[in-house]
Phi, psi and omega in degrees: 000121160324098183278109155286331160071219156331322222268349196268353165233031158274351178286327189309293208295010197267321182290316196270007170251333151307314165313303193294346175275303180289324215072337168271135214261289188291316185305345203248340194273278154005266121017263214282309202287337170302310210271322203279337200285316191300330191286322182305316210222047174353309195263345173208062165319331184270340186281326170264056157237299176310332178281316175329292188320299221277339158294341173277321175288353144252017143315111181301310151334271226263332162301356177261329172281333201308294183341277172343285220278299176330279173302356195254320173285303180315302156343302156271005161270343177268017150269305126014287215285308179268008150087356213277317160287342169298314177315277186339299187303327207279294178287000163271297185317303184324317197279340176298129137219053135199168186309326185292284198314340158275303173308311185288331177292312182322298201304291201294333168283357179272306153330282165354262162330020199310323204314327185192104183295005130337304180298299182274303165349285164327293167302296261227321154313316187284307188275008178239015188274340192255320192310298175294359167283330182284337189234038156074050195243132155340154150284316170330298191291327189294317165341288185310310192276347155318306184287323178320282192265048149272225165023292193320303195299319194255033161277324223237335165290032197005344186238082190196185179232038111314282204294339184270334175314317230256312169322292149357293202287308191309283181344307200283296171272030161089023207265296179222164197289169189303145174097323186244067165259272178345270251266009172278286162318308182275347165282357191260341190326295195318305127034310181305020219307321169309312174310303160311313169301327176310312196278315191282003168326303206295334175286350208243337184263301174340297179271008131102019160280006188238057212318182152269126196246119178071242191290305191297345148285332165294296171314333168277327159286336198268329163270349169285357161281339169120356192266083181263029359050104184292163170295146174074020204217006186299302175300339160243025146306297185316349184255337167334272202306326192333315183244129204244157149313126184302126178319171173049018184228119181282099195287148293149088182298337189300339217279323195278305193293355176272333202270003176294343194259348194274321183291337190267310153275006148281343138294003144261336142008293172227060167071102167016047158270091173298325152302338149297321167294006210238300185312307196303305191279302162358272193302316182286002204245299232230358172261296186329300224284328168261040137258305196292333159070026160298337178216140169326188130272329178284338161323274174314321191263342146342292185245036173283322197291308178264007160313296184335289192284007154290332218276354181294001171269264158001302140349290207291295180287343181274341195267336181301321188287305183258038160257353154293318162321310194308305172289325164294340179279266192344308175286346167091027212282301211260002156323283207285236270276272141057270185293326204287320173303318201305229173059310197272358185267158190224186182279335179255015172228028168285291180304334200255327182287302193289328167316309187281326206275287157001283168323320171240032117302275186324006230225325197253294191272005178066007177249141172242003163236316206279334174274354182275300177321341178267302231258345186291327197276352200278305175328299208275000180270336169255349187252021151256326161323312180263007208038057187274172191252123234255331142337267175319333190284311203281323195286332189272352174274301175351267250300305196312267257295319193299329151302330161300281219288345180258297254240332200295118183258072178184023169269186174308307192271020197256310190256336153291337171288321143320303188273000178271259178323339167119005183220195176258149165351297176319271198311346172292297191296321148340260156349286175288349160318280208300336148276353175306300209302263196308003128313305167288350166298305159316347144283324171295315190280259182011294188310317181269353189251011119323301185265051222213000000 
């Protein structure tokens, strides 16, 4: 096999210099995934560029977000469709009188929804976008504060499928011995550091004891003019809005916060398997809508099909995403940043090293699991070398996945929160870097003063 060595981090930086030139989010995926198939394969780059496509689309992972991400929009265009998040919103207003008292209702339905950042990414967007349109709020900032309790929230939760992920992975490689994968986890909770900073940022930033920083000032100036939908954001507003409620028909809050209750225990139900929780409410959603006769059936399964086909943008870029994840494995991306550290590490910069490196792996391939799995057996090979405190170790791996998966643009819960809230990926991660960064500045300094 080939050591690319240094050279395994030109499709990433060719993406983020594209992006930051373009603004665009696929083309720049894209990009980068064209440049790793010419270096893997010089003399027939298209032929690895084709097997990559077709190993990622038979990837058990992106066929579960496809499923997942696909059906969660088909969920919310029938709660959309029978009016039922109009209800929501309507009764969240009522009770709302000011912009903090809006902004502060998000983060605790985000809280709520701990079970999955899908789950809150999706949910928690979809039903707060016309609420924060009433006081003049960015989408941008309603992003931010969405994503804060994605990732964040169900990292910290022990009963999520983060925890059943990340429980496992410790386990399979030999990180703690079999069985005391949970119980493992749940002693690293404290640990967490990057999450705990993420979620309390958000109160702090609402009530301005925190400023607005950069892009996200802007943004917040440009909707208090009355402009809450950024420029270049027409288009997946425009997909939001695509499916309205059927005249005449009187929506029901209850019908969205019970079956938001139904979905979340049934997917504890059946072992965190959230596509089965999807599958449930889905289905027990669509038995309500014909005894009650708010929609046909052909109506409802119309618009289970165009819920299904908003989420194809959004879509579009996680497969994008990970034919690059594809081309970075290959090249030997997270190996190399990995190796090139270990030599310089100790047992008190370890949690803090592997926190900063993890982090801008994730960061860099857009996997917030999937780069921990090549890379875990390397984790559990320094931190019996170095005797590191096996806490700290576990809470600075959480912590990276959870900076990816929040700061990255182009991770999932990066691009589903987006097109849930109204703008784009760029402008989500834009906007929201400068509070990622100080959390994680706040996580560096813990780690080493912890591990000290």
């Amino acid at each position: 096999m080939t050591d690319y060595g240094a050279l395994s981090l030109l499709p990433t930086l060719l993406v983020v210099s594209l992006a930051l030139w373009t603004h665009r989010t696929i083309e720049s995926l894209i990009a980068g995934s064209i440049l790793g198939a010419v270096m893997l394969a010089p003399s027939d780059p298209l032929g690895r560029l084709t097997d990559g496509s077709l190993a990622v689309m038979m990837n058990d992972t992106v066929a579960w977000i496809i499923l997942v991400c696909g059906f969660m929009g088909s969920l919310i265009a029938l709660f959309i469709r029978t009016d039922a998040i109009g209800a929501f919103t309507r009764a969240v207003t009522a009770r709302v009188n000011s912009r903090r008292q809006a902004l502060m209702t998000t983060w605790v339905l985000g809280i709520f929804l701990f079970v999955d950042d899908y789950l809150n990414s999706i949910a928690v967007g979809a039903a707060m976008r016309k609420v924060s349109d009433v006081y003049h709020t960015s989408r941008e900032m309603l992003a931010y504060i969405v994503d804060s309790t994605a990732a964040p929230i169900s990292v910290i939760i022990p009963i999520s499928t983060w925890a059943v992920f990340f429980a496992a992975l410790m386990e399979d490689t030999g990180l703690v011995p079999s069985g005391e994968g949970v119980a493992a986890y749940i002693g690293a909770i404290p640990y967490m550091f990057y999450a705990w900073a993420a979620i309390l940022l958000v109160p702090l930033v609402i009530y301005g004891k925190v400023p607005l920083l950069g892009p996200m000032r802007a943004a917040e100036a440009r909707a208090a003019g009355g402009e809450c939908v950024p420029p270049d954001a027409a288009e997946v507003d425009a997909a939001n809005e695509a499916i309205q409620p059927k005249p005449g028909v009187e929506g029901q809050a209850w019908h969205f916060a019970g079956l938001m209750i139904l979905l979340a225990a049934s997917t504890w139900y059946f072992d965190l398997d959230f596509l089965r929780g999807i599958y449930v409410t889905l289905g027990a959603y669509v038995v309500m809508i014909a005894i009650n006769r708010s929609l046909s059936l052909p109506d409802a399964f119309d618009t289970i099909l165009d819920g299904f086909k908003t989420m194809l943008q959004p879509l579009a870029v996680l497969v994008a995403a990970y034919l690059l994840k594809e081309m970075n494995d290959e090249l030997g991306l997270s190996s190399y940043v990995i190796n090139t550290l270990a030599p310089y590490l100790s047992a008190a910069t370890l949690p803090a090293a592997l926190f900063i490196s993890m982090a801008g792996l994730s960061f860099a391939t857009g996997s917030n699991w999937g780069v921990f799995v090549i890379v875990m057996p390397v984790i559990v090979a320094l931190s019996e070398s170095l005797g590191a405190d096996l806490n700290l170790v576990i809470g600075a791996t959480l912590s990276a996945a959870t900076f990816g998966s929040h700061a990255c643009f182009y991770t999932d819960a990066t691009v589903l929160t987006a097109q849930a809230t109204g703008c784009t990926p760029y402008q989500h991660a834009l906007t929201q870097i400068p509070y990622a960064l100080i959390a994680a500045v706040i996580a560096v300094l813990l780690f080493l003063g912890l591990a000290a």
